[in-house]
One Martini backbone bead per residue (centre of mass of N, CA, C, O) as a GRO file, in nm:
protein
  213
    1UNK     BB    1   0.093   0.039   0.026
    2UNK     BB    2   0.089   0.401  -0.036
    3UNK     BB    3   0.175   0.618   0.195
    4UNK     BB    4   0.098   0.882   0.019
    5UNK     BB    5  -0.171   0.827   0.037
    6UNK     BB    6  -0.452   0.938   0.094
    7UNK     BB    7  -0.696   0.812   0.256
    8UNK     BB    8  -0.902   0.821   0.034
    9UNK     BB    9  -0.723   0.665  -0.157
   10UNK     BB   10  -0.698   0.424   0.027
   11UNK     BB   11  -1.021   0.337   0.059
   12UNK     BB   12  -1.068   0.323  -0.257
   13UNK     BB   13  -0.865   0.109  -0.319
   14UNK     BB   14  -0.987  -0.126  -0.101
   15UNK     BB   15  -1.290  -0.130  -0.221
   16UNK     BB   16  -1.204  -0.222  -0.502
   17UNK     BB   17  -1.028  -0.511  -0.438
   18UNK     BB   18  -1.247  -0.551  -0.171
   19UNK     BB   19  -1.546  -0.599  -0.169
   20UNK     BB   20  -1.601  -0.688   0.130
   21UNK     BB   21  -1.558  -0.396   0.197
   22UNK     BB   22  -1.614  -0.134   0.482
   23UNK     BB   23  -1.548   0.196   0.523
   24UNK     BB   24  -1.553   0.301   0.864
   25UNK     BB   25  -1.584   0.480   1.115
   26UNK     BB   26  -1.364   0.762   1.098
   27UNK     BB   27  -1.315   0.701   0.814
   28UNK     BB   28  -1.626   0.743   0.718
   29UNK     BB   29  -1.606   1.038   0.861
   30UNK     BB   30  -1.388   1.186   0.674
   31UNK     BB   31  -1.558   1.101   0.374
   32UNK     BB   32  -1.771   1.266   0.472
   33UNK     BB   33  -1.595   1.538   0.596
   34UNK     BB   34  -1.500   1.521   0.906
   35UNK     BB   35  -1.375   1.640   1.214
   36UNK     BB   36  -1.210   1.282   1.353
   37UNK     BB   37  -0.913   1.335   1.377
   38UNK     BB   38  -0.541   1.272   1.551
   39UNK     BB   39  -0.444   1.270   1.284
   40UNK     BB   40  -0.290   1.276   1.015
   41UNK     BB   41  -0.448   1.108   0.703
   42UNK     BB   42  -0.151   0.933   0.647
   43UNK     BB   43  -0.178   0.787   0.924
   44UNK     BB   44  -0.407   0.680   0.937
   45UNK     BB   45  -0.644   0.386   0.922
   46UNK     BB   46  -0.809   0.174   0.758
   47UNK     BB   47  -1.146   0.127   0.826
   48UNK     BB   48  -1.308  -0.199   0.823
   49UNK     BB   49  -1.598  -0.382   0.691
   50UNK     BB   50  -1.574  -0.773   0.742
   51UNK     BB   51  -1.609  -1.087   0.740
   52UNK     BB   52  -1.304  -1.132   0.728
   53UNK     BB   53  -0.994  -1.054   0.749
   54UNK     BB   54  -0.741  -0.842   0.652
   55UNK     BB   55  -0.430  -0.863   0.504
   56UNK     BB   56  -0.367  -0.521   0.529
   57UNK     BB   57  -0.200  -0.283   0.493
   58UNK     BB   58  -0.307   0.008   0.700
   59UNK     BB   59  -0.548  -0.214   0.831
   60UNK     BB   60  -0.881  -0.231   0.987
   61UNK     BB   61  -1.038  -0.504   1.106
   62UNK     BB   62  -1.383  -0.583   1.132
   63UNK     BB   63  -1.576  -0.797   1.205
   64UNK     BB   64  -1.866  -0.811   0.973
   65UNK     BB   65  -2.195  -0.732   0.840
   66UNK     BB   66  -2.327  -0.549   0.755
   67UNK     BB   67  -2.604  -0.419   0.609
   68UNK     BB   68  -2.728  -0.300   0.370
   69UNK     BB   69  -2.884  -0.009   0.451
   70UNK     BB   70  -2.564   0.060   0.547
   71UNK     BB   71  -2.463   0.074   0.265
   72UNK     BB   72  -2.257   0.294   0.039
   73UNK     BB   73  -2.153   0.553  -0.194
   74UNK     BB   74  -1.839   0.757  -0.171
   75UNK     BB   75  -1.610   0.886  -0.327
   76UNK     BB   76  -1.534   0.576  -0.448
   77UNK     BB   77  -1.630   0.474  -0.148
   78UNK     BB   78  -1.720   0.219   0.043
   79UNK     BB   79  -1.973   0.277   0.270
   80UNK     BB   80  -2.122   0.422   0.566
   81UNK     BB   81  -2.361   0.541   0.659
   82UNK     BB   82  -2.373   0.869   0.816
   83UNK     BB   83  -2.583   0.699   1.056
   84UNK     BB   84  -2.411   0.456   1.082
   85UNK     BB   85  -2.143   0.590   1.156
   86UNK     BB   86  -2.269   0.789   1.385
   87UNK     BB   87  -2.338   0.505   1.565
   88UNK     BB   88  -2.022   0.390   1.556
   89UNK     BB   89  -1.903   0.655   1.708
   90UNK     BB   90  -2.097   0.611   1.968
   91UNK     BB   91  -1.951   0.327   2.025
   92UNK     BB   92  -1.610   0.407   2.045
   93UNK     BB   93  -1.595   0.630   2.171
   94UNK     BB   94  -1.511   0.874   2.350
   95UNK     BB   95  -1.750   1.086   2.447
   96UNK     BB   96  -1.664   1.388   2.341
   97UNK     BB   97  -1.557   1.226   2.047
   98UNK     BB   98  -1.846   1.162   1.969
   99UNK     BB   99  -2.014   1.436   2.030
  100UNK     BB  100  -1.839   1.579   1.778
  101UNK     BB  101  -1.926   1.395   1.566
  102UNK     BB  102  -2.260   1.428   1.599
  103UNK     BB  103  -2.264   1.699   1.553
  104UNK     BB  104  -2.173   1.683   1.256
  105UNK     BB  105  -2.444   1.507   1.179
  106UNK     BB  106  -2.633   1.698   1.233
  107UNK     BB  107  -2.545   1.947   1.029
  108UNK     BB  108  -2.599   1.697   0.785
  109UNK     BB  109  -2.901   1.553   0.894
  110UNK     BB  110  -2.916   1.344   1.105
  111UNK     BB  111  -3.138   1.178   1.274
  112UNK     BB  112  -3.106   1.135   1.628
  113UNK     BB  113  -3.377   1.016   1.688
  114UNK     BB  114  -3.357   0.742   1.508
  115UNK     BB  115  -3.114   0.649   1.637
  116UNK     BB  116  -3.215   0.613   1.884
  117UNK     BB  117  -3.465   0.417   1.830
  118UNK     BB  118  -3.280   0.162   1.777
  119UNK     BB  119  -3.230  -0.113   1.830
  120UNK     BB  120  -3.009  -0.246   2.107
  121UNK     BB  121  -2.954   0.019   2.233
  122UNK     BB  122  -2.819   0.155   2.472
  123UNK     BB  123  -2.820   0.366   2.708
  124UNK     BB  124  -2.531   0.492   2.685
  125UNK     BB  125  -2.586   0.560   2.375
  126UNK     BB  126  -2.833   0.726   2.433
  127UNK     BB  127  -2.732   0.951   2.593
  128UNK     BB  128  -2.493   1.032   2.399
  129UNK     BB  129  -2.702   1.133   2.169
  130UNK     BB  130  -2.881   1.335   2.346
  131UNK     BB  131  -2.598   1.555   2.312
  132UNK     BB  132  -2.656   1.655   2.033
  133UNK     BB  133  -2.574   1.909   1.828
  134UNK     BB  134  -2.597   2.117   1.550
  135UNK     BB  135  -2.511   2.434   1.662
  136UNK     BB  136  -2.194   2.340   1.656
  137UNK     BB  137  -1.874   2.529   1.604
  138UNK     BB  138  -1.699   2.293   1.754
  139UNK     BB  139  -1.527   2.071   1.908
  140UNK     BB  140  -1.492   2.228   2.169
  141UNK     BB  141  -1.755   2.276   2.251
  142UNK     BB  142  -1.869   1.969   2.258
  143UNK     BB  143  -1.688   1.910   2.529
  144UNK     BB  144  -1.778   2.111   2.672
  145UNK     BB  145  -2.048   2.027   2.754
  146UNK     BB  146  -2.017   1.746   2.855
  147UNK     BB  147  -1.842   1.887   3.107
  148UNK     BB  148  -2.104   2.022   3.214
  149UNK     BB  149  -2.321   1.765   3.208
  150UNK     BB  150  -2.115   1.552   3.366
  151UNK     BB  151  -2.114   1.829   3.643
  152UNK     BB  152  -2.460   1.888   3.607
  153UNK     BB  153  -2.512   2.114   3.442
  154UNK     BB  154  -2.682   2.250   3.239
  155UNK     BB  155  -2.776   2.245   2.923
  156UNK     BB  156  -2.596   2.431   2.629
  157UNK     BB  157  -2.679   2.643   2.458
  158UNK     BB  158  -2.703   2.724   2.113
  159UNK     BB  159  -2.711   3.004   1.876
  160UNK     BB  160  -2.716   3.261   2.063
  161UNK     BB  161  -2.804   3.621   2.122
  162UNK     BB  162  -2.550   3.735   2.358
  163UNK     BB  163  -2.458   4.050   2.446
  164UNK     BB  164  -2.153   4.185   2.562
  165UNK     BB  165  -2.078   4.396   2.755
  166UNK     BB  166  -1.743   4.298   2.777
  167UNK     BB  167  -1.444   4.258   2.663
  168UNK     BB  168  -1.342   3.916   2.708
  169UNK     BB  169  -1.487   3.691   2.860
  170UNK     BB  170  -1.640   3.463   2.761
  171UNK     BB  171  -1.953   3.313   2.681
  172UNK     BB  172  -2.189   3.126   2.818
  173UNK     BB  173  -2.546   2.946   2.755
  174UNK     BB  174  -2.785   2.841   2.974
  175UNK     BB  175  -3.104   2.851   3.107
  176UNK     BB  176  -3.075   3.161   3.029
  177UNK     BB  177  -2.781   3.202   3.105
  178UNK     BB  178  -2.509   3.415   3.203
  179UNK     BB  179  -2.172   3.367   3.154
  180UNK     BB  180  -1.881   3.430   3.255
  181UNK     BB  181  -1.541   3.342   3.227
  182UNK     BB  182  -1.380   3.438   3.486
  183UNK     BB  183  -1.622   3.509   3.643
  184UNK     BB  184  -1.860   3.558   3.898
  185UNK     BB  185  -2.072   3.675   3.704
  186UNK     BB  186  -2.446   3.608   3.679
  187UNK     BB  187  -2.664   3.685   3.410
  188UNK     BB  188  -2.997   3.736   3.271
  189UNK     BB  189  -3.084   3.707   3.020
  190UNK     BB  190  -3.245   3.822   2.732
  191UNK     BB  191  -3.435   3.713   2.529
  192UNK     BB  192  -3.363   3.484   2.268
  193UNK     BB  193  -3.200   3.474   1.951
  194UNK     BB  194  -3.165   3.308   1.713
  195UNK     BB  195  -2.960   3.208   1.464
  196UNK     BB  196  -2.840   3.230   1.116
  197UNK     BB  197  -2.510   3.276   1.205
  198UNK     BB  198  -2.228   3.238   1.323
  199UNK     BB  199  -2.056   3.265   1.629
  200UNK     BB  200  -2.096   3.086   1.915
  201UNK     BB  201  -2.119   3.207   2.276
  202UNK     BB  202  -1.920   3.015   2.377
  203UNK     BB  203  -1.620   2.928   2.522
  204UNK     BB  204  -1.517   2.799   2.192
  205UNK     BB  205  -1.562   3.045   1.989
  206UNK     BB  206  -1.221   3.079   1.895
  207UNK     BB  207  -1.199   2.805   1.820
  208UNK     BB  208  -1.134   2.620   1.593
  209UNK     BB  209  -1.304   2.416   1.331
  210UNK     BB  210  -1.622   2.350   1.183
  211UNK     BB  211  -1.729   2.619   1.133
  212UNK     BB  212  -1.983   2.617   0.848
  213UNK     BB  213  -1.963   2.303   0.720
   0.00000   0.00000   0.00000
């Protein structure tokens, strides 16, 4: 396999060579467009669902057939559908890296009620779904919520219009409350009107990310 090939080129020609691969989790969130690598994709390894182990370098086989409903084709490469992937990422990554991953599929359409109500699914994996927000402008955004989420606080609203008093610390709004970060300082916001774009007024709101994908 040539190491120069970028990770989709390297997932197109496996599933070109081996009919029965199907390219799987965060390799098939990068395919479809998603950003949920951890290292450059020139190193990532193609993760493939086969019936039996596949002896290619570069390659990670999960033993297994998806059904027929869960495998299309995108850009060249056979691999699971959006929702699959989606399904995939909430069951494989550590919980951050899930809700990030489900946000940027909330965002291009994903039904996560759906996906909730699939059957088999554990109440753990149903949890993880249904912290997906689709209006989250960056992976760290998503850490953010996981964060305050899991440490008790009200779930952060995004995308809502939340004027800054003044320049400094950044706000995140959460149950209608405003805070700064970094100061002890929390004001009751008025009636918040959700944006048609730009970046959410959120804690991660200056990290770069997938805003705008």
């Amino acid at each position: 396999m040539n190491a120069a090939l970028s990770l989709l080129g390297r997932a197109e020609r496996i599933t070109r060579s081996c009919r029965q691969a199907v390219v799987c989790r965060q390799t098939a969130a990068h395919v479809w467009g998603l950003s949920v690598l951890s290292v450059p994709d020139a190193d990532w390894p193609v993760e493939v669902i086969a019936p039996a182990h596949l002896a290619i370098p570069g390659c990670v086989t999960y033993v297994g057939e998806p059904p027929a409903d869960d495998v299309t084709d995108h850009r060249g490469v056979r691999l699971t559908t959006m929702a699959r992937t989606a399904l995939d990422c909430a069951r494989s990554l550590p919980r951050p890296e899930a809700v990030a991953a489900l946000d940027q599929f909330a965002r291009r359409g994903v039904d996560m009620e759906a996906l909730w109500r699939r059957p088999l699914n554990s109440w753990r994996l149903r949890d993880t779904l249904s912290l997906a927000d689709g209006g989250a402008a960056s992976p760290r955004e998503s850490w953010l919520r996981v964060v305050l989420v899991d440490g008790g606080l009200p779930r952060p609203a995004t995308q809502l219009a939340v004027p800054l008093a003044a320049a400094g610390a950044p706000t995140s709004t959460w149950g209608g409350s405003r805070t700064r970060w970094g100061s002890s300082t929390t004001a009751r916001s008025t009636t918040p009107r959700r944006r048609t774009g730009g970046a959410t007024p959120s804690a991660a709101r200056s990290c770069g990310g997938w805003a705008g994908a």
